[in-house]
C-alpha positions as CSV (number, residue, x, y, z in Angstrom):
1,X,67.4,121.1,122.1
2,X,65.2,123.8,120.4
3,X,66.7,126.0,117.7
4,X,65.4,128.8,117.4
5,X,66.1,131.1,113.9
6,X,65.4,134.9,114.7
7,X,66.6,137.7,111.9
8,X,66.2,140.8,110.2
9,X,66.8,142.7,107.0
10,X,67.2,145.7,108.7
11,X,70.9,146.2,109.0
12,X,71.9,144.9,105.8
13,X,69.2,147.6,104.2
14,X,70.6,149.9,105.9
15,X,74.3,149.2,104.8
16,X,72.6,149.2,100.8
17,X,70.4,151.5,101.4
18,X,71.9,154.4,103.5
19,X,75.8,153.8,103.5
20,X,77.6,151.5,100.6
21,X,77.3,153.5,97.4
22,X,75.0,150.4,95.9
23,X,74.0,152.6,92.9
24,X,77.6,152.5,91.5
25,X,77.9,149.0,91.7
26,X,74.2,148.3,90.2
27,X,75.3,150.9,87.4
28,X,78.1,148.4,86.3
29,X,77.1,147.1,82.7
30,X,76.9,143.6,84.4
31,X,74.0,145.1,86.0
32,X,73.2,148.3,84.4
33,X,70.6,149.7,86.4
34,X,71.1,153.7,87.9
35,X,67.9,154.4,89.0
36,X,68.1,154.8,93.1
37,X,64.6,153.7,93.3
38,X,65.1,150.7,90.9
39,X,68.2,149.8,92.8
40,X,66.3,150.3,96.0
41,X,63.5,148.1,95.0
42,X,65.5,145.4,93.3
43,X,67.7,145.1,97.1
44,X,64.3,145.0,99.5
45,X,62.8,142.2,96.9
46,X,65.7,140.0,97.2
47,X,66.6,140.5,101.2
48,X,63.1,139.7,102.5
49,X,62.8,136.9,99.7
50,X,65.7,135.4,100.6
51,X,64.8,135.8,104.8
52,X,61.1,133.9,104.1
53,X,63.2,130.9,102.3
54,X,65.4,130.7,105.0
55,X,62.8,131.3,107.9
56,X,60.0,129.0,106.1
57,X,62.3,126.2,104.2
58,X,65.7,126.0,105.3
59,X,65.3,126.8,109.2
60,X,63.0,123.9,109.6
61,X,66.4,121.6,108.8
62,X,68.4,122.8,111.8
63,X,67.1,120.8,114.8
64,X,67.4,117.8,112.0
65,X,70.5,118.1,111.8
66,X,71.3,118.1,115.8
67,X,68.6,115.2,116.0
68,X,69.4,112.7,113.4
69,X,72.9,114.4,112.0
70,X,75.4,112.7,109.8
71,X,75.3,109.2,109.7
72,X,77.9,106.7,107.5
73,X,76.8,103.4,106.4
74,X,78.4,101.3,104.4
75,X,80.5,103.9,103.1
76,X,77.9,106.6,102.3
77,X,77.4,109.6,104.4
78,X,73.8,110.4,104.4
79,X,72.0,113.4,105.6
80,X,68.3,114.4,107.2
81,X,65.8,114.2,104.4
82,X,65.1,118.6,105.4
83,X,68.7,118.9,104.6
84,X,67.7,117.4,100.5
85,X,64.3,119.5,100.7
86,X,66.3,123.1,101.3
87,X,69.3,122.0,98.9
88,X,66.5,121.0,96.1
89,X,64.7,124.2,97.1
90,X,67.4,126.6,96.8
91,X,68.6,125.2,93.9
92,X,65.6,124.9,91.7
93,X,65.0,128.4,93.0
94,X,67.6,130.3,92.2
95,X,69.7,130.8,95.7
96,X,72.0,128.1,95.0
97,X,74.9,127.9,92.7
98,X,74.1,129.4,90.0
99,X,76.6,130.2,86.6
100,X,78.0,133.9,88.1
101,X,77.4,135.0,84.3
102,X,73.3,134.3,85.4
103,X,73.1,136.8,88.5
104,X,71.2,139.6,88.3
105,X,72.5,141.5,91.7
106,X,75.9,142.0,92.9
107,X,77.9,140.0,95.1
108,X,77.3,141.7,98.4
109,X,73.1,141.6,97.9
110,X,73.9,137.6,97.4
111,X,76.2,137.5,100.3
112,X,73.4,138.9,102.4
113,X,71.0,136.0,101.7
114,X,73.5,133.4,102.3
115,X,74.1,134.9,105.8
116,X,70.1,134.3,106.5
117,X,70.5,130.8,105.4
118,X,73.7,130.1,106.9
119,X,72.3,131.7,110.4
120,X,68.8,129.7,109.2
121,X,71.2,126.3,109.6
122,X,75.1,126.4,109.6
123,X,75.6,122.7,109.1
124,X,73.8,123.2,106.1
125,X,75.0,126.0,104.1
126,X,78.9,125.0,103.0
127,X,77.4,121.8,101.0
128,X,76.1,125.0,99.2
129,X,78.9,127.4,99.3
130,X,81.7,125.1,99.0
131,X,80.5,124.1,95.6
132,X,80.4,127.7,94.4
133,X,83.7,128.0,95.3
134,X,84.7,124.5,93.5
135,X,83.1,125.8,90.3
136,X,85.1,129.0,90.4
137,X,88.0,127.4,90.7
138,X,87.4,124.8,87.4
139,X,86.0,128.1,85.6
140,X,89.0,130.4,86.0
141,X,91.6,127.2,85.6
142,X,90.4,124.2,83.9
143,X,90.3,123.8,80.1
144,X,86.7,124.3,78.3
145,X,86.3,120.5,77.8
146,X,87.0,120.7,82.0
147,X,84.7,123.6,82.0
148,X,82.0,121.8,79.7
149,X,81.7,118.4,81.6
150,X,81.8,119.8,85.1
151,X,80.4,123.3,85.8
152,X,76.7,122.8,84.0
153,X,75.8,120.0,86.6
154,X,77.8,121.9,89.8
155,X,75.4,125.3,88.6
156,X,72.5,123.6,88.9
157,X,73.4,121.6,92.1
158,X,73.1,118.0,90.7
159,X,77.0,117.7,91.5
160,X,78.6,119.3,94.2
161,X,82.4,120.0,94.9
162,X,84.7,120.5,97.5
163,X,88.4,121.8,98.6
164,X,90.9,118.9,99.8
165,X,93.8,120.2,101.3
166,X,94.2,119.0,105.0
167,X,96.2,115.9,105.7
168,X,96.4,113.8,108.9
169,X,100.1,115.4,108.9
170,X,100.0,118.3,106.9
171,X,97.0,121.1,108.5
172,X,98.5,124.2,108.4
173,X,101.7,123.3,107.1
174,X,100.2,122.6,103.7
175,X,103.5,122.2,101.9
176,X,104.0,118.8,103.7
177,X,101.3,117.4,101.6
178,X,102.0,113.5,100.3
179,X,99.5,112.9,98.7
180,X,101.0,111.7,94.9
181,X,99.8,112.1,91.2
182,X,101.1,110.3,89.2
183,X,101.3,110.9,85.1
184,X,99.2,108.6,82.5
185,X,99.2,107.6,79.4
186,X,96.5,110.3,78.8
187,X,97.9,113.7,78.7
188,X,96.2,115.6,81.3
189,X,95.3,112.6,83.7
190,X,96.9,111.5,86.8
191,X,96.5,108.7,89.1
192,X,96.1,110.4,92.9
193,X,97.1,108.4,95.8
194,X,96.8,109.5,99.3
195,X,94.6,110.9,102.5
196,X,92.4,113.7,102.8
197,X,91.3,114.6,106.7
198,X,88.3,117.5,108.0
199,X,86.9,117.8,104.4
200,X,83.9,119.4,104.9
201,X,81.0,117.9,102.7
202,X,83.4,115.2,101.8
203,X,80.4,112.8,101.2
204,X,76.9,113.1,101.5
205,X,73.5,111.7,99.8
206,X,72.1,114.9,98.3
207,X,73.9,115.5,94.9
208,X,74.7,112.2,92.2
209,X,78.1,113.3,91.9
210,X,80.9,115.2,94.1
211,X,83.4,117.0,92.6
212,X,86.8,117.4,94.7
213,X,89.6,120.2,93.8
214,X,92.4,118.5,95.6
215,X,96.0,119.6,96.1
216,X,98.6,116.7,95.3
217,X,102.1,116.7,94.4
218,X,103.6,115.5,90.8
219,X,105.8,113.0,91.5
220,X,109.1,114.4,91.0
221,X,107.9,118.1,92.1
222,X,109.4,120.4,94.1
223,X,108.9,120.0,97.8
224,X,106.4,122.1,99.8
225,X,103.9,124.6,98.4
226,X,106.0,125.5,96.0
227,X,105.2,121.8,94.0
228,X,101.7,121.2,94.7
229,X,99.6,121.1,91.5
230,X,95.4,121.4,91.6
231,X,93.5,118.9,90.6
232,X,89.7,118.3,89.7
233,X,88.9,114.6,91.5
234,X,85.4,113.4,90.9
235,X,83.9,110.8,93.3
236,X,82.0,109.2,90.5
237,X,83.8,109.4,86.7
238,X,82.4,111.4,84.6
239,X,82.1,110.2,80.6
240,X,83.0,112.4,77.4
241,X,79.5,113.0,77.0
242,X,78.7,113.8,80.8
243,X,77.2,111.1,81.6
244,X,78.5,109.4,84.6
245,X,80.7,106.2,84.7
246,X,82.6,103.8,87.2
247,X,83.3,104.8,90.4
248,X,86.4,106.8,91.0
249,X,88.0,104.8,94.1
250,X,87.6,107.7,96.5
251,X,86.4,106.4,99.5
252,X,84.8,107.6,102.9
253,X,86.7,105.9,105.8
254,X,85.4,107.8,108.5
255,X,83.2,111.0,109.9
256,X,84.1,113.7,112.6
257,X,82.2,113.3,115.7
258,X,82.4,117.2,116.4
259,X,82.0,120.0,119.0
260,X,79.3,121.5,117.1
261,X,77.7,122.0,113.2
262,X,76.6,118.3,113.6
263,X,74.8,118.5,110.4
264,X,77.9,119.1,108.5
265,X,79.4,115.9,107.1
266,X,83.5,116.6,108.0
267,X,85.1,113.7,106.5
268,X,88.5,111.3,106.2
269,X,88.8,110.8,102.5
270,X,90.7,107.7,100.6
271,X,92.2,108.2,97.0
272,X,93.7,105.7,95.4
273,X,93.9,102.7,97.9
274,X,93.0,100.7,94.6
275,X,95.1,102.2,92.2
276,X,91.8,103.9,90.5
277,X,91.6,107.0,91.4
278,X,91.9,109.8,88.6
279,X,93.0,113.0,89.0
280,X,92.6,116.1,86.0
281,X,95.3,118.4,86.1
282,X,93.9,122.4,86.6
283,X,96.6,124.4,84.8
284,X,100.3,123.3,83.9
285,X,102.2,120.6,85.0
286,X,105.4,121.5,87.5
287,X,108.0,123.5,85.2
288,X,111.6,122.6,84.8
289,X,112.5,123.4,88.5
290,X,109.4,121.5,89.6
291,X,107.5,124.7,90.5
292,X,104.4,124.1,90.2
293,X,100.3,125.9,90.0
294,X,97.9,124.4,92.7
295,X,98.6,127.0,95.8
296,X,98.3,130.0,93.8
297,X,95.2,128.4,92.0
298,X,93.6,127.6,95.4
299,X,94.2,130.8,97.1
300,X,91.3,132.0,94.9
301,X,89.0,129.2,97.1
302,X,90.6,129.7,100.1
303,X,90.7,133.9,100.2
304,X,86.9,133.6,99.3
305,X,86.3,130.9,102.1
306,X,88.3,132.6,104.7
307,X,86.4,135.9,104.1
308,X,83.3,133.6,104.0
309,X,84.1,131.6,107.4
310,X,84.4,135.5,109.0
311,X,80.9,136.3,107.9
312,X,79.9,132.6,109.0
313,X,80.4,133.5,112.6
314,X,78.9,136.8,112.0
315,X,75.6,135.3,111.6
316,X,75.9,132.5,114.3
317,X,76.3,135.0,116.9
318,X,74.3,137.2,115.7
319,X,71.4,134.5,115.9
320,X,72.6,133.8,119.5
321,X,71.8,138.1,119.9
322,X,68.7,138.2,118.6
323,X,67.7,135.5,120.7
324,X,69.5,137.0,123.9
325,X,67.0,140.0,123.3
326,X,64.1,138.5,122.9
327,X,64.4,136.4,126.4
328,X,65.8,139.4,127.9
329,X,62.4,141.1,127.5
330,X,60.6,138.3,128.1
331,X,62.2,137.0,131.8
332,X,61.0,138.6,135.1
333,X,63.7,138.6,137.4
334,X,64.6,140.8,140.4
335,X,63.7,144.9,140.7
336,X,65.3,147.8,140.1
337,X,68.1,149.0,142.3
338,X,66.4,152.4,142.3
339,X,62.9,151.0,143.1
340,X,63.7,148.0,145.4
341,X,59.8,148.0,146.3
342,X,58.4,148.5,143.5
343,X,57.5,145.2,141.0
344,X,59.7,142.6,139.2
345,X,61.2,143.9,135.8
346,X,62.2,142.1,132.5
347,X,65.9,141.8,132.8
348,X,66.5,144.1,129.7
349,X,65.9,146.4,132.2
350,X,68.9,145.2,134.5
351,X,72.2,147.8,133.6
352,X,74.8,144.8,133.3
353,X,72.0,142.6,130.9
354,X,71.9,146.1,128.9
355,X,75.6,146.0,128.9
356,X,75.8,142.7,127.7
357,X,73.4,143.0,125.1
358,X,74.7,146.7,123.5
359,X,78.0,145.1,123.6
360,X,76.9,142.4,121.3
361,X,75.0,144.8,119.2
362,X,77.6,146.8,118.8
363,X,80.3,144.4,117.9
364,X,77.8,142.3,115.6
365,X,77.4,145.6,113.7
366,X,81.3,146.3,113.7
367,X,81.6,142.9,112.2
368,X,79.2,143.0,109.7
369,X,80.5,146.7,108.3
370,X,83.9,145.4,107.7
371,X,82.5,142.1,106.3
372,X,80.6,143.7,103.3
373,X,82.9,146.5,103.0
374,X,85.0,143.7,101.9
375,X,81.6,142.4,99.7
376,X,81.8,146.0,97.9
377,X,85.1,145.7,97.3
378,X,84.6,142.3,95.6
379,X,81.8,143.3,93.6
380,X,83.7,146.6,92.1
381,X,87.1,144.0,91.3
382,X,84.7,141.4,89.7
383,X,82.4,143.6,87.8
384,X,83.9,147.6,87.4
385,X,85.0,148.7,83.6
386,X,87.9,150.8,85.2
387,X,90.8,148.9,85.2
388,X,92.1,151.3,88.2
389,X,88.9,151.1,90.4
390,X,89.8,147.3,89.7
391,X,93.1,147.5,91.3
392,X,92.8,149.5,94.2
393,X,89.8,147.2,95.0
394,X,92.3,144.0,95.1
395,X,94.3,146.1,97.3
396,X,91.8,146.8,100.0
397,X,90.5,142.9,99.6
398,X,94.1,142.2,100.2
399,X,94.5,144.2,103.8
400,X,90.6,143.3,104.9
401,X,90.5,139.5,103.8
402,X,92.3,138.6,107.1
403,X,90.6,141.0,109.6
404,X,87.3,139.9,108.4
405,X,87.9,136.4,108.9
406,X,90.3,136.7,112.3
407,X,88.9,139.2,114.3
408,X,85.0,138.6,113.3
409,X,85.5,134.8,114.1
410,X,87.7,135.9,117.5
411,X,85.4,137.9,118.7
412,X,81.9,135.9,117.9
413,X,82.8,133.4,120.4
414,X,83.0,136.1,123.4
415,X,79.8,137.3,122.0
416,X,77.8,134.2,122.1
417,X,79.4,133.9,125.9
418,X,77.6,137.1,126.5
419,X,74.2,135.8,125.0
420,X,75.0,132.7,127.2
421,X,75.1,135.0,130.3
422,X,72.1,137.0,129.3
423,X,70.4,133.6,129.9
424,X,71.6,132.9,133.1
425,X,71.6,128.9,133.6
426,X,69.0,128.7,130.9
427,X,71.7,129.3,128.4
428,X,73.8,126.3,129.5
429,X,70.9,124.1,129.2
430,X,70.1,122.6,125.1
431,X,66.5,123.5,125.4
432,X,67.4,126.6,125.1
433,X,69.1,128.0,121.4
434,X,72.8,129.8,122.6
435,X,74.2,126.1,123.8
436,X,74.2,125.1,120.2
437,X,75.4,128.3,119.4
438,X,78.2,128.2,121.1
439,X,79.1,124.7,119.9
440,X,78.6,126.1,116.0
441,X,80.4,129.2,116.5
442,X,83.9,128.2,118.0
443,X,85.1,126.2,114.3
444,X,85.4,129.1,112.6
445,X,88.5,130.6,114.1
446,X,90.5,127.5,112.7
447,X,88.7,126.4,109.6
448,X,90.4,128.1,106.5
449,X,93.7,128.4,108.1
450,X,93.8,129.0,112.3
451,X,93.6,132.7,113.1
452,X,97.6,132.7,113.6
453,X,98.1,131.9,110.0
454,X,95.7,134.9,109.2
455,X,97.9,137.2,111.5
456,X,101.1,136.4,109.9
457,X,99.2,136.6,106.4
458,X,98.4,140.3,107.5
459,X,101.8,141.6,109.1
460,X,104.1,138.7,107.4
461,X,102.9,138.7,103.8
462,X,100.6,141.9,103.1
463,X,103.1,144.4,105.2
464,X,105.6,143.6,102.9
465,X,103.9,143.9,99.0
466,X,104.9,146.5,97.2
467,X,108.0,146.7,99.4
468,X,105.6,147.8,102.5
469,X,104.0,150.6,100.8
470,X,100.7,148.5,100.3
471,X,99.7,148.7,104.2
472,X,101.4,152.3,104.5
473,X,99.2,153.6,102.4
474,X,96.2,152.0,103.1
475,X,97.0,152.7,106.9
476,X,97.8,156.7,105.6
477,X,94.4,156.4,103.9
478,X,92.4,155.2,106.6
479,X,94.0,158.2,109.0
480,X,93.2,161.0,106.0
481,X,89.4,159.4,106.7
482,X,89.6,159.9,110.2
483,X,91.1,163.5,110.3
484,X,88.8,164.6,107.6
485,X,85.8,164.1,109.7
486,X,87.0,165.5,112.8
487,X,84.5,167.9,114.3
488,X,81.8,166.0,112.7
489,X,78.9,167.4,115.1
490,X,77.3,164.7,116.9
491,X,80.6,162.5,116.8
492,X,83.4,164.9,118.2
493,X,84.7,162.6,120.8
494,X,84.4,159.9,118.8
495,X,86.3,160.7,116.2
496,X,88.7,162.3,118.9
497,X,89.2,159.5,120.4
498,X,89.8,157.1,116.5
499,X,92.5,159.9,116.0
500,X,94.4,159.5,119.4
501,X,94.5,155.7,118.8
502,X,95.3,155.9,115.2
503,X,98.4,157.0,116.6
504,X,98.7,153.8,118.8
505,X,98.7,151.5,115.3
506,X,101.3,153.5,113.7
507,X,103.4,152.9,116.3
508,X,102.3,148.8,116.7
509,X,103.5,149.0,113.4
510,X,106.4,150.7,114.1
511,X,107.8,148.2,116.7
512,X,106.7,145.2,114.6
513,X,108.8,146.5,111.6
514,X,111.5,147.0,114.5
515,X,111.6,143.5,115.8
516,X,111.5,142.3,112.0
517,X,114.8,143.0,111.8
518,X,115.7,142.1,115.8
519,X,114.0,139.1,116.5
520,X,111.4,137.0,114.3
521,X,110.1,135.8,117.5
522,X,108.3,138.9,118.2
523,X,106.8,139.1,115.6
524,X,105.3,136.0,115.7
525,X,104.5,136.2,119.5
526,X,102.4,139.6,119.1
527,X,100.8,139.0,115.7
528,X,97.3,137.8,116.4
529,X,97.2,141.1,118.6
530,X,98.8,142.9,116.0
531,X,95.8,142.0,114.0
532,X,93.2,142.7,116.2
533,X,94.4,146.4,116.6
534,X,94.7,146.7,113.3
535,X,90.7,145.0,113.0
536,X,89.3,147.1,116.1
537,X,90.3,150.4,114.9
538,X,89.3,149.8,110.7
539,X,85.8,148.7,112.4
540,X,85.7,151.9,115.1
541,X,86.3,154.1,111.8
542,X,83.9,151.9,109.6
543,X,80.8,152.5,113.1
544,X,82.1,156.4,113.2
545,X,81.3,156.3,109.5
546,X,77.6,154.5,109.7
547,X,77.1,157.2,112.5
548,X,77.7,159.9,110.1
549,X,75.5,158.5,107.8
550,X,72.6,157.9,110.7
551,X,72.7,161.6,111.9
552,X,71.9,162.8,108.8
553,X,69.0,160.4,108.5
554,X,67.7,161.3,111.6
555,X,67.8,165.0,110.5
556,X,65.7,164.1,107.1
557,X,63.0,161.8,109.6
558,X,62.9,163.9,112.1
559,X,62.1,162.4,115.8
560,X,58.7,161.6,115.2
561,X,59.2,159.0,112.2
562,X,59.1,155.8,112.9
563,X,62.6,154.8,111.8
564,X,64.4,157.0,114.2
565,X,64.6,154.3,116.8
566,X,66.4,152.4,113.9
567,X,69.0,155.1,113.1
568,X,69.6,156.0,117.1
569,X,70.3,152.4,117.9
570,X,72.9,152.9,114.8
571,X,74.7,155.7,116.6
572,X,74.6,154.4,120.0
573,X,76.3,151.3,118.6
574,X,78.9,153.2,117.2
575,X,79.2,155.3,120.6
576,X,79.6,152.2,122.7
577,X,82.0,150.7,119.9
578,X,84.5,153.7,120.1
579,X,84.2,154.1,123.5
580,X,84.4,150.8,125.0
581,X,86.0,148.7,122.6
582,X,88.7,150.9,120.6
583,X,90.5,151.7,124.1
584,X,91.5,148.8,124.0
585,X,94.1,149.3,121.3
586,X,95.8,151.7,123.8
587,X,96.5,148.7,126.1
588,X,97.6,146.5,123.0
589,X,100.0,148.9,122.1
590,X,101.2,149.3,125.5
591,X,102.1,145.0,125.4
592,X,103.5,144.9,121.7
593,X,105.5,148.0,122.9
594,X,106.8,146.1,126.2
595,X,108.2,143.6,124.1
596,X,107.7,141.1,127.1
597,X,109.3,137.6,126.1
598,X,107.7,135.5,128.8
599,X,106.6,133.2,125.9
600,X,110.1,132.6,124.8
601,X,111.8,132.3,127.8
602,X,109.1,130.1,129.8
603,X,110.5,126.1,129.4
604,X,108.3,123.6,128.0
605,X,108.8,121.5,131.2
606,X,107.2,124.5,133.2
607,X,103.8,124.5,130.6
C-alpha cells in the first residue's frame, strides 16, 4: 500500500485569520497579546511548523504502521521504531503533552496541529492525545501528592495514560461495569479486579510507564453509573519519590486485529488476576446512598474525546480529498461530451468527478467550521476573565459537542466513498492511499460512545437542561443569525433558503417534544436523524457565515490578487453546501413528521 500525506494550512488560516475573532481569545491574560499583526504572525509560525513536523517526521510512520503494525509478544505490545522517533520528537519539541499552564497559543491554534499529525498518521496520534486527556483528568480530580507523582512524567511523555471504560459486557451500557475496587488498609488505595476490552493504547513500548484512569465500582456501591468511582491505575507502581517500583499486575491478554488504524494498539486488559493490582481513588469515595464520582469525573475525558474523534475523521477524509484532487488532475480519461473529437481530458474535467470532488470540499469545510467553532468556544470557557462569556460558552460546547462528533464522523465515511469513486478501480486497490482511508475512517462513528448514544445525548439529555430552554434558545439564537443577514448581497438565496428550513427544525423539534410525551419509541427511532438536521442546518448557517466573510475579502483583493481563487472556492463551497445539502432537511422533516413505525412493528423473525 502507499500512503500518501497531502495538506494545507490554508483553511485553518483562513478560519483564524478572516472569520473566528482570534484577537479576543489571544487578548486573554493567559495570552495577552492584542496586536492583529502579532496574533497573525504568532498563528502562520505555529500552522506551517506544525504541517513540516508532520509532513517531514511523523508522516514517514504511517506506511510502518500498515507494514509492521502492532505486534504482542510475551505480553508487551510493541510498535514500529518511526512510531518512538515521532512520539520522542513531538515531545522533546513541544507538540506533545505539555503542562496546559506552559502553552503559549490557545486551544483551537493547538487543535489545528494535531489535525496535521493525526491526518499525517491516525494510528499514531491517540498514544498522544489520549494522555493529554489522562492528565487532565488527574489535574482537575486527584490530590496534589496524585498530581505531584503523575502529571510531571505524563507532560513530558515519559509516561503515558489512557481511559478504561469498555467491558466485554458493558460497551455502551457503561453502568453494567463489574469490574471491583476493593478498600485497603491505606486510605485512598484500592485493590481493582476485573476486564478492560478496545482500550486504545492499552500497551505499547514507547513510554516506561502507562497510566490508566479506569472506571470500577466500590464494592458495596450503587449499581450502574450512578456507583462507578475513577481511578488512577498505573501499569508499573510508582514510588513516593517517583521513581518506579513492582509491577502493578495489569496485564495484556490480547490485541484487536482491526478494520483499519493498524498502528493503534486496541487492547484486552487484565487487573487484578493476581490480587496486585492497585487502584488510587480520583475524588470521594461512594456517599451514604452509594452514589458515587467517576462518570461525572470522566465526562470531562470523554466530551473532549468525542469532540476529538469528530475532528479525527475530519482530517482522514480530508486526506482521502486532497488526494482525490490531485489524481483527478493528473488521469487522462475519456473527452468531453461537448468535444467528442477533440483530445483526452484530466477527469477533473468530467461534470460528475467535479461533482464528487465539490461535494467533498464542501462538506470537509462544513465539518471543519463547526469543529473549531466548538475549539473557540473551548478556548473562551478555559481561559476568558468574564465569568458570563464563561457560561454561555459551556452552553454552546454543550449543544455542538454531539453534532461535531456524530454528524462529522457520519458523514466522513460517504466522503471517503466519493474519493474512492473519483479513483475509479484504482481506489479499491492498496497501492493507492483512499483504501486505507476508508479502513481508518469508519471507527470513529462508534469510538467514544456509537453515534446513537450522541443523538439521544443531544435530544434526550441537552433538550431538556434548563427545563428545555437551553436548546430553545440556542435554536432562537441561531434563527436571529439567520434572519439578520437576510439580503446579504451575494448570498440572497442562500440565506433564503437557511430561513425556509430553519422552519423545518423547529418543527422536527416540535414533533420530537410531541412523541416525548406519546411514545418513547419515536424518539428513539428518529434521533440520529434528528441530529443530523439539527448538524446540517448549524453547518449551512456556519458556510453562509464564511461566505460573508469571503465576499468581503474578495472586495478588499480585488480579482486580480492572487488569493481570490482562495476566497471564491470559499463561497462556492458554501453555495453547493446550502444548495445541495441543506434540502435535505426538508425530506428529514417530512420522515420524523410521518411518524412511520415500520421499525417497531417489523418482527425480529422477519430481519
Amino acid at each position: 500500500m502507499a500512503s500518501n500525506f497531502l495538506y494545507s494550512t490554508r483553511d485553518h488560516k483562513f478560519i483564524f485569520h478572516d472569520w473566528l475573532d482570534s484577537r479576543k481569545i489571544f487578548s486573554y491574560p493567559k495570552f495577552d497579546v492584542s496586536e492583529m499583526d502579532e496574533v497573525n504572525m504568532l498563528i502562520d509560525m505555529t500552522l506551517d511548523m506544525a504541517l513540516k513536523v508532520a509532513e517531514t517526521v511523523v508522516a514517514p510512520s504511517n506506511d510502518d504502521g500498515e507494514t509492521i503494525g502492532v505486534k504482542l509478544e510475551n505480553g508487551q505490545v510493541k510498535l514500529p521504531q518511526s512510531f518512538h522517533h515521532a512520539y520522542k520528537y513531538l515531545n522533546a519539541n513541544g507538540w506533545g503533552t505539555e503542562d496546559p499552564e506552559d502553552t503559549v497559543v490557545p486551544l483551537m491554534v493547538k487543535a489545528a496541529c494535531k489535525e496535521y499529525f493525526g491526518a499525517a498518521n491516525p494510528s499514531f496520534i491517540s498514544y498522544v492525545t489520549l494522555t493529554g486527556g489522562a492528565a487532565r483528568l488527574i489535574a482537575s480530580f486527584g490530590k496534589q501528592e496524585d498530581k505531584d507523582l503523575f502529571l510531571p512524567k505524563m507532560h513530558t511523555g515519559d509516561w503515558s495514560g489512557t481511559m478504561c471504560l469498555t467491558e466485554p459486557d458493558a460497551g455502551t451500557d457503561v453502568g453494567d461495569t463489574i469490574t471491583k475496587a476493593f478498600p485497603t488498609d491505606t486510605p485512598g488505595i484500592y485493590k481493582i479486579k476485573g476486564t478492560k476490552c478496545f482500550i486504545t493504547a492499552g500497551d505499547h513500548d514507547m513510554t516506561e510507564n502507562i497510566v490508566h484512569l479506569l472506571l470500577a465500582r466500590i464494592n458495596g456501591a450503587a449499581p450502574g453509573t450512578r456507583g462507578l468511582s475513577l481511578f488512577i491505575v498505573p501499569k508499573v507502581k510508582v514510588n513516593e519519590d517517583g521513581s518506579l517500583g513492582d509491577k502493578n499486575d495489569v496485564a495484556t491478554v490480547s490485541i484487536e486485529h482491526k478494520l483499519g488504524l493498524k498502528g493503534s494498539a486496541t487492547c484486552l486488559l487484565s487487573f487484578g488476576d493476581n490480587d496486585g493490582c492497585e487502584g488510587i481513588l480520583l475524588g470521594n469515595p461512594p456517599d451514604e446512598k452509594g452514589a458515587a464520582e467517576g462518570m461525572a469525573q470522566m465526562f470531562q475525558m470523554m466530551n473532549i474525546a468525542r469532540h476529538g474523534t469528530g475532528h479525527s475523521a475530519l482530517y482522514v477524509a480530508t486526506v482521502a480529498y486532497n488526494n482525490a484532487v490531485k489524481y483527478a488532475k493528473e488521469r487522462i480519461q475519456g473527452r468531453l461530451l461537448s468535444d467528442m473529437k477533440g483530445a483526452r481530458v484530466p477527469i477533473i474535467k468530467h461534470e460528475d468527478v467535479r461533482r464528487m470532488l465539490l461535494n467533498q470540499k464542501a462538506i470537509l469545510e462544513a465539518m471543519r467550521a463547526l469543529v473549531f467553532t466548538v475549539w473557540y468556544y473551548v478556548d473562551v470557557l478555559m481561559y476568558s476573565p468574564d465569568e458570563e462569556e464563561r457560561k454561555y460558552a459551556q452552553k454552546q460546547i454543550d449543544i455542538l459537542n454531539p453534532l461535531a462528533k456524530a454528524y462529522c464522523s457520519d458523514v466522513a465515511w460517504e466522503l471517503v466513498a466519493d474519493a474512492i469513486q473519483v479513483y475509479g478501480g484504482s481506489g479499491y486497490i492498496e497501492d493507492y492511499p483512499v483504501a486505507k482511508q476508508a479502513r481508518d475512517v469508519k471507527i470513529y462513528s462508534i469510538w467514544e460512545g456509537t453515534n446513537y448514544i450522541q443523538a439521544m445525548d443531544l435530544i434526550g439529555r441537552k433538550w431538556r437542561m434548563e427545563n428545555g430552554q437551553l436548546f430553545a434558545g440556542w435554536l432562537a439564537e441561531l434563527g436571529a443569525n439567520i434572519e439578520k443577514y437576510q439580503g446579504t448581497t451575494g448570498l440572497e438565496q442562500e440565506f433564503a433558503s437557511l430561513q425556509k428550513v430553519f422552519g423545518q427544525v423547529k418543527e422536527i423539534y416540535k414533533t420530537i417534544i410531541e412523541y416525548t410525551g406519546k411514545d418513547l419509541r419515536l424518539v428513539t427511532t428518529f434521533a440520529t436523524r434528528v441530529l443530523h438536521a439539527v448538524s446540517i442546518l448549524y453547518c449551512g448557517y456556519l458556510m453562509a457565515d464564511q461566505a460573508r466573510v469571503a465576499l468581503d475579502k474578495l472586495s478588499e483583493l480585488g480579482e486580480v490578487n492572487s488569493e481570490s481563487t482562495f476566497y471564491k472556492g470559499k463561497v462556492v463551497s458554501a453555495r453547493y453546501y446550502i444548495n445541495n445539502v441543506v434540502p435535505f432537511i426538508e425530506t428529514l422533516g417530512s420522515i420524523i413528521r410521518g411518524g412511520d413505525t415500520s421499525v417497531l412493528e417489523i418482527a425480529e423473525e422477519a430481519f
